[in-house]
N, C-alpha and C positions, 0 to 999 in steps of 0.2 A: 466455481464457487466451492470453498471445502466447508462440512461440516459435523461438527461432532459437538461430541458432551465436555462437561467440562473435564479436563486431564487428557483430551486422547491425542492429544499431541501436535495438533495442529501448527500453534504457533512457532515450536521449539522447530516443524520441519519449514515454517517458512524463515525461522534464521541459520538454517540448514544450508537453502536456497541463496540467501544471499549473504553470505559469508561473515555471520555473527557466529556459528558456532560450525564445526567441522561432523559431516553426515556418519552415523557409527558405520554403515554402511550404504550400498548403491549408487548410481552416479548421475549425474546432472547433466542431461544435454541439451544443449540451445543452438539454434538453428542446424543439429544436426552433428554437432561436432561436443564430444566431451569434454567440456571445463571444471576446473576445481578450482576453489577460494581458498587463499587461505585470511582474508582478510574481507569487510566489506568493502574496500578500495579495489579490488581484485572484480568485485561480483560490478559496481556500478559503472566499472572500465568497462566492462564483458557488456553493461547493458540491461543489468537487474539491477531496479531499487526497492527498498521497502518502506511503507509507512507503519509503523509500529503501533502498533493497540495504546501503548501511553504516551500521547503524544505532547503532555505537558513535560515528561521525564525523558522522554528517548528521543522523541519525532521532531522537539524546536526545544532553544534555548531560549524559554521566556522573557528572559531579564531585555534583549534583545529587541532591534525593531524587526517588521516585516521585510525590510528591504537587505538588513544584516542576515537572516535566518536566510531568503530566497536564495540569497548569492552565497552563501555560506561552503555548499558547494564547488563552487565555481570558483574560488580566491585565487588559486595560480594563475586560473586564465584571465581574470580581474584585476593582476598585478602587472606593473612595470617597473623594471628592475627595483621589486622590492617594493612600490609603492602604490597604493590601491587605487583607481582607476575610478572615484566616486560618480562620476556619469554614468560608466559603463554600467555599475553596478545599482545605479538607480533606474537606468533603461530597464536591463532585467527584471527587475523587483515588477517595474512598473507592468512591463507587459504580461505577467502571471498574476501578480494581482488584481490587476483590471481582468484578466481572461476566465478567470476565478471569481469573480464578482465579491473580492474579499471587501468587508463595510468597512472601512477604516476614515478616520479625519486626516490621515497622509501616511505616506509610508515611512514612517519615521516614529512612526507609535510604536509601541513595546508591545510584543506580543502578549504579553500575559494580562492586556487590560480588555483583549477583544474576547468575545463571544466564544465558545465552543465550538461551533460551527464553523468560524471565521479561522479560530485558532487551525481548526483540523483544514479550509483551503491554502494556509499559508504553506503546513507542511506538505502536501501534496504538492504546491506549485515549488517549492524548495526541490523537489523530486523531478516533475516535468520541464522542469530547467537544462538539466544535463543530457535532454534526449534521448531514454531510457526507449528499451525493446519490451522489456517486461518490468509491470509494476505491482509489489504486491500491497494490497490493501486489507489492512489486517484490524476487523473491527470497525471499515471506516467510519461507520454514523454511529459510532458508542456513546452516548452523552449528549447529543445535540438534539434541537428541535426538528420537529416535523418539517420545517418548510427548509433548513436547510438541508438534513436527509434528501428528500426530493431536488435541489440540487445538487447536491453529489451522489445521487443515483444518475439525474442527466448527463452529469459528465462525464463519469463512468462511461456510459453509452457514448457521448460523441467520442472517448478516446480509441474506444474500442471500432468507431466505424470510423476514426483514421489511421486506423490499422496497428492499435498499441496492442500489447497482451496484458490483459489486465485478470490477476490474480486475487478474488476475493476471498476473505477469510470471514464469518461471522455464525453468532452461537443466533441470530434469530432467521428461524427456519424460513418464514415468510418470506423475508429479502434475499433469501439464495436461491429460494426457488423463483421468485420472480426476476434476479435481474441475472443468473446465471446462464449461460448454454449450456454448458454442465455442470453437475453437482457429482463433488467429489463426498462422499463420508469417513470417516476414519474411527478409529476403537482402539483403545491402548496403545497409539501409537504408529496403528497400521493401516492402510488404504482398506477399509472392507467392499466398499460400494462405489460403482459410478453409476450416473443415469445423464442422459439426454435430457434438456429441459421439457417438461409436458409428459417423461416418461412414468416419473413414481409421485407418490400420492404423499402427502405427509406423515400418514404412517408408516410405510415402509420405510422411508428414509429414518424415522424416527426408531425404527426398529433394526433397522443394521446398525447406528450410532449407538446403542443399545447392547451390541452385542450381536443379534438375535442371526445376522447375515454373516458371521465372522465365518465358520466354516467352510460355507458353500462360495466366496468368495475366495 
């Protein structure tokens, strides 16, 4: 889980990560072997996707249905010579959105008429489609209700006990310390803190995001 205030850079490192923007420095390695992006086609071959904090503007093409947006993706491997594969790509749709528990009257609805909630399992299941090694989740419950937070907290959790890497990004302190194993904090840009989950209290954390840990870090 990373966290900080607002400006310390968080998100600009996690499209660092997956290949929206090129890192001023340092390097990136995944299962041990150094990769560079220079594109986000590059990162989500490799095995890193990202769900983006606006996920009306970045993370889904609204105008679109659920079952457009999931496979969206996926379209070369959905084609035959040249022509789209409408089974295949309703299979897919079908089994991440049902796996997702997205509320929909069929997958054929436009995104942008479902819930917030709904809206944000569409794009995550757009993402768990491709097989990814790491996912980063950047804001994932920003705007939604209660009961759907609480599931995509749980899912979170089972992706992670079948062995996904799941990268959370969020500015409230509560939800990183509860559903992180670590809590990463950052300051202008810069890693200041790690802790173990159950190791720091909310004020500390609150005070190296703050500044207050930058040195001694």
């Amino acid at each position: 889980g990373f966290y900080g205030l607002v400006g310390a850079g968080r998100t600009e490192l996690m499209q660092a990560l997956s290949g929206v923007s090129r890192p001023s420095s340092g390097e990136i390695i995944l299962n041990g072997k150094s990769v560079q992006f220079r594109q986000p086609a590059d990162a989500i071959q490799a095995g890193i996707v990202c769900v983006p904090e606006e996920r009306q503007k970045q993370g889904a093409i609204i105008e679109l249905s659920i079952a457009q947006n999931i496979s969206l993706p996926q379209l070369s491997k959905l084609n035959c010579n040249g022509v789209l594969n409408e089974a295949k790509e309703w299979a897919l749709a079908d089994e991440y959105a049902r796996r997702l528990q997205v509320k929909a009257f069929s997958w054929r609805q436009a995104v942008e008429t479902l819930s917030g909630g709904n809206q944000q399992k569409v794009v995550i299941g757009k993402w768990l489609a491709t097989h990814p090694e790491v996912i980063i989740l950047d804001e994932p419950t920003k705007g939604i209700d209660i009961g759907s937070k609480a599931a995509v907290h749980q899912f979170m959790s089972e992706l992670v006990a079948h062995g996904l890497a799941v990268i959370m990004v969020s500015s409230e302190l509560p939800e990183v310390m509860g559903m992180a194993d670590r809590v990463i904090v950052m300051h202008e840009g810069l890693m200041v803190a790690q802790y173990n989950a159950g190791d720091a209290t909310a004020e500390t954390i609150v005070s190296a995001a703050s500044g207050a840990g930058k040195e001694a870090a």
